[in-house]
C-alpha angles and dihedrals in degrees: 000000000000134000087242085048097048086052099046086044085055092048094057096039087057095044087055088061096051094245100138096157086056092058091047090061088038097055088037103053095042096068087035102235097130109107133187129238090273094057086243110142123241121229122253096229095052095050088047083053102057090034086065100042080054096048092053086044096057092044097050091048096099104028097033108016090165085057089045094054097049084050097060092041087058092050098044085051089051098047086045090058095051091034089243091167092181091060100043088056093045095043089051092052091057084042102059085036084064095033085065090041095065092047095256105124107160080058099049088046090053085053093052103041082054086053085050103055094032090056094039085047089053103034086241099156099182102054093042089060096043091047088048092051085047081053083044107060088031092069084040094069092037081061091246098134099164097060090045088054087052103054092041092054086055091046093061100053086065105050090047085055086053096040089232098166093186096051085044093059090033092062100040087054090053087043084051093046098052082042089061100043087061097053093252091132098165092045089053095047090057095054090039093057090046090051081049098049083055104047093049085058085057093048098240113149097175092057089045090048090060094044089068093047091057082047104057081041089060094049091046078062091057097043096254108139112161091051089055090058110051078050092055094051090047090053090045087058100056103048079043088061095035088054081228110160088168101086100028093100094056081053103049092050104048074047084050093056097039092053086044085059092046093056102241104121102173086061095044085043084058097040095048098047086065111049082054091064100037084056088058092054091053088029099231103155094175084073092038087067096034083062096037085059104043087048085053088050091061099049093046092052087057089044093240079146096175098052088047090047081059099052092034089059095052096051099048089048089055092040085054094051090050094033091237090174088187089048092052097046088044098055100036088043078057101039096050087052086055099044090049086052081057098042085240087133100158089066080038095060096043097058089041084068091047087059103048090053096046090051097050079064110049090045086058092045083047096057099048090047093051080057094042090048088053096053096047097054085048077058105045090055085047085059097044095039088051096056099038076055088048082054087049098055093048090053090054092048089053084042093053092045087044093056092051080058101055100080091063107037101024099174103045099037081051090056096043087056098048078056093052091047096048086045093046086049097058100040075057087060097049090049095052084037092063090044098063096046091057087056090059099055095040085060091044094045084056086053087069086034091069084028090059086045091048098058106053085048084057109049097040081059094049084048090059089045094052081042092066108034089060088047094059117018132066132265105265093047094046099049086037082059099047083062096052087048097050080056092053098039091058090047086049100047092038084047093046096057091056124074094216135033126200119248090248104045082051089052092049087046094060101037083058087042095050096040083059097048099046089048081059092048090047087234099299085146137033134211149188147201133213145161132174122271096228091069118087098230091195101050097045115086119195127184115281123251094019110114104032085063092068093037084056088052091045097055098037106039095030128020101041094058085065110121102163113041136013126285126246131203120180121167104186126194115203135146119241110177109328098325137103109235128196121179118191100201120179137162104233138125098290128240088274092064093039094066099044085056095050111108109247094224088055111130094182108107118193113226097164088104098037092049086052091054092048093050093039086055097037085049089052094053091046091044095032078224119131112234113189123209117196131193118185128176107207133193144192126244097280084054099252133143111282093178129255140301122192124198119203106181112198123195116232110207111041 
């Protein structure tokens, strides 16, 4: 082959990978017309040299990212020693790119922030937008969304100043993509169908076709099947006709999950299954244990406990392996659940552990992210305010122009301002519009904020509770209420991630909650819970997390100080207007009394009330629905403490 072939053969080879920046060194070295700072020429053998160290970097980067990242340290070294800016920008990109496959991400982001200023130092606009999307989906795999958001938004400045259509589709579907991870669905699917409008202008199909896959994912998340998948099936022609096998597992899973919400388990079994195999074949074990899990999920569901401990156990020993901390919790929550079933409650107990861990992790993770998230939409509004006002400011010029016109030519410059005015308006009315928006999902993204704050408190009070029970009960009690536990814990965990419960699922929480705590207390109270006939259970929602919080009050600052006389606990569900009540009435020692026994060096402050008050105002200002919330102290006819009834009032259309 000859030395122009060899070179031709390099530069599509190149294209195929979508390394566009790579092909524009390439063209430009070989017929030696890239020149340094100084205006001194490069030769034409140094500039082939680095173009081909580049070229077996980015091709190692998936299957030797340790090869890849020696090569582009070679060729950043080189291009340093002849002052080849273009190719020191371009070899520390590869560089950094290496540098997070292989997990090492303060590295990758050194070797991008160097693109960054080496590019900005030498006006070199292409490199500087390709080194901030590598910044970019560096911080995206850290988690830091916000800052991915950022870059890329910068990013994208730049490639619409250069007109560069394929870096513009490329950052909105990494915008979409941050977008996504975050839960802004609607927000994503704009980005994604504007990645989509430009990659159909560049006639690629592959990238189109996994557009559509985010997209349906994005509906799943909204609860829009049937949208998702139309979308699917769209994606799943097009790799058909492209004869593309590369993207089908991605496919096959999001279809997987949507068939599994839709009920229809032989079909997400299917599904499923193949996109198992099709991960193997890319070797993507993140999405090998995502679908181990999710076909243990099935089978668990249907208490074929023995098929889901399989699949459990395969997907908790990859999670392990990738330190996937939601995976492991996922699959030994799970798997103690199952081993308890069993009475295998050493193994029980073990995962159980996993899991609590796991969990301690994830609630921190899920806090920092709650305060990323609300930075980020405060940032997203920032973007799109900034180019509404860009729009602005190119109306008023026209309008400017138009006035030096209108003494010329009156009647049609008058009509061409009334135009600009009525443009300029609306753009007005979007802008107010976003920011709104915003607003509502600030308010909503404080919402998890108090959630995130609200399980830990609960869980550290059901692990006293288990705390006491082993210390002073027997063996067969104690290991009869870990079971119970794991139960409450996984409804606990699967009520917690929602925003609403339905009645019934809250009546069934509580019925398992009280029947704990009065084992712990060895009966020393009885409740009991009611609602009105008249009220579908099924079809109510009420907030998470609300009505355990003043149970919990009731049993362990009231009820078990009685000393004379049995306690009493009745929670009672009943309409009244068009409200939900629920009065959660006992006979204990009343709030007064409580206080008095607590121990003055206690350092233990309850938050479980003043959180509910915080989530049942936050709620009414999202939902512009009033929630009342009730405590009363009531006493008998000497005046005494009769104990306390608390009256939540939900309202029922919203």
């Amino acid at each position: 082959m000859s030395s122009t072939q060899i070179k031709r053969s390099m530069i599509f080879q190149l294209i195929k990978r979508d390394n566009l920046i790579t092909v524009f060194f390439i063209l430009f070295s070989i017929f030696g017309i890239i020149s340094n700072t100084n205006g001194q020429s490069y030769t034409r053998e140094d500039s082939e040299k680095v173009a081909g160290l580049i070229q077996m970097a980015s091709d190692s980067i998936r299957s030797n990212p340790n090869k890849s990242l020696l090569l582009s340290e070679e060729a950043v070294q080189i291009s340093r020693d002849v002052n080849y800016v273009q190719g020191i920008a371009l070899g520390l990109n590869v560089a950094g790119t290496a540098s997070r496959e292989l997990g090492h991400i303060n590295k990758a982001l050194t070797y991008f922030q160097d693109a960054i200023k080496v590019s900005e130092q030498n006006d070199f606009k292409k490199g500087e937008a390709d080194a901030l999307n590598g910044l970019s989906r560096t911080y995206g795999e850290s988690g830091d969304y916000q800052k991915a958001i950022e870059n890329h938004t910068l990013s994208l400045k730049i490639q619409e100043s250069m007109h560069d259509t394929a870096g513009m589709a490329e950052s909105y579907n990494d915008i979409a993509t941050s977008l996504t991870n975050m839960q802004f669905y609607d927000e994503a699917n704009k980005y994604y169908f504007m990645a989509i409008a430009l990659y159909k202008t560049l006639h690629n199909p592959l990238n189109v076709a996994v557009k559509y896959s985010n997209i349906a994912s994005d509906y799943i998340g909204e609860k829009k099947y049937q949208l998702a998948f139309n979308y699917l099936y769209q994606s799943i022609r097009i790799c058909d006709s492209l004869h593309d096998n590369s993207n089908l597992y991605s496919i096959f899973y999001t279809l997987g999950i949507c068939y599994d919400k839709v009920g229809r388990e032989d079909s997400a079994l299917n599904y499923y299954t193949k996109a198992f195999n099709a991960s193997k074949q890319v070797d993507n074990v993140a999405s090998e244990v995502s679908i181990l899990n999710n076909i243990g999920d099935i089978y668990f569901n249907h208490n074929r406990y023995d098929d889901a401990e399989k699949y459990y156990k395969d997907g908790f020993t990859l999670a392990s392996k990738i330190s996937s901390i939601g995976a492991i919790r996922h699959a030994s929550l799970n798997l103690s659940y199952i081993y308890a079933q069993k009475n295998d409650f050493k193994d029980a107990y073990q995962y159980h552990l996993q899991a609590s861990t796991a969990t301690d992790s994830l609630m921190n993770d899920e806090k920092i992210k709650a305060s990323a998230e609300l930075k980020t939409a405060e940032l997203i509004t920032k973007f799109e305010t900034s180019v509404a006002e860009e729009k602005n400011q190119v109306l008023q010029r026209e309008n400017d122009l138009q006035k030096l016109r209108l003494r010329q030519k009156n009647s049609l410059m008058a009509g061409t301002a009334v135009l600009a005015v009525l443009l300029i308006f609306f753009s007005f009315i979007l802008i107010r519009q976003n920011k709104l928006s915003t607003r509502q999902k600030s308010l909503e993204l404080e919402q998890k904020q108090l959630r995130a704050q609200m399980k830990p408190h609960f869980i550290f009070n059901c692990l006293n509770s288990i705390q006491h029970f082993m210390a002073h009960n027997d063996i067969i009690n104690a290991n009869k209420y870990l079971t119970e536990f794991s139960t409450l814990m996984r409804k606990t965990l699967d009520n917690s991630s929602g925003s609403t419960i339905s009645l019934q699922n809250e009546m069934d929480y509580l019925e398992n909650y009280l029947q704990l705590e009065s084992m712990r207390f060895e009966n020393t109270f009885s409740y009991e819970l009611s609602c009105d006939t008249d009220i579908d259970t099924n079809a109510v929602e009420i907030p998470t997390m609300i009505i355990q919080t003043f149970a919990e009050n009731s049993i362990n600052h009231g009820l078990q100080y009685l000393k004379n006389k049995a306690g009493k606990l009745k929670i009672d569900f009943y309409k009244e207007d068009k409200n939900l009540v629920c009065e959660i009435d006992d006979n204990g020692i009343g709030r007064e009394q409580s206080q008095k026994l607590r121990s003055p060096f206690s350092k233990h402050q309850s938050r479980g009330m003043e959180l509910t008050q915080q989530r049942l105002a936050l709620i009414g200002k999202t939902n512009r629905a009033h929630y009342k919330l009730e405590v009363i102290d009531k006493v008998n006819e000497q005046q005494e403490s009769d104990g306390t009834k608390v009256i939540i009032q939900f309202p029922l259309e919203i």
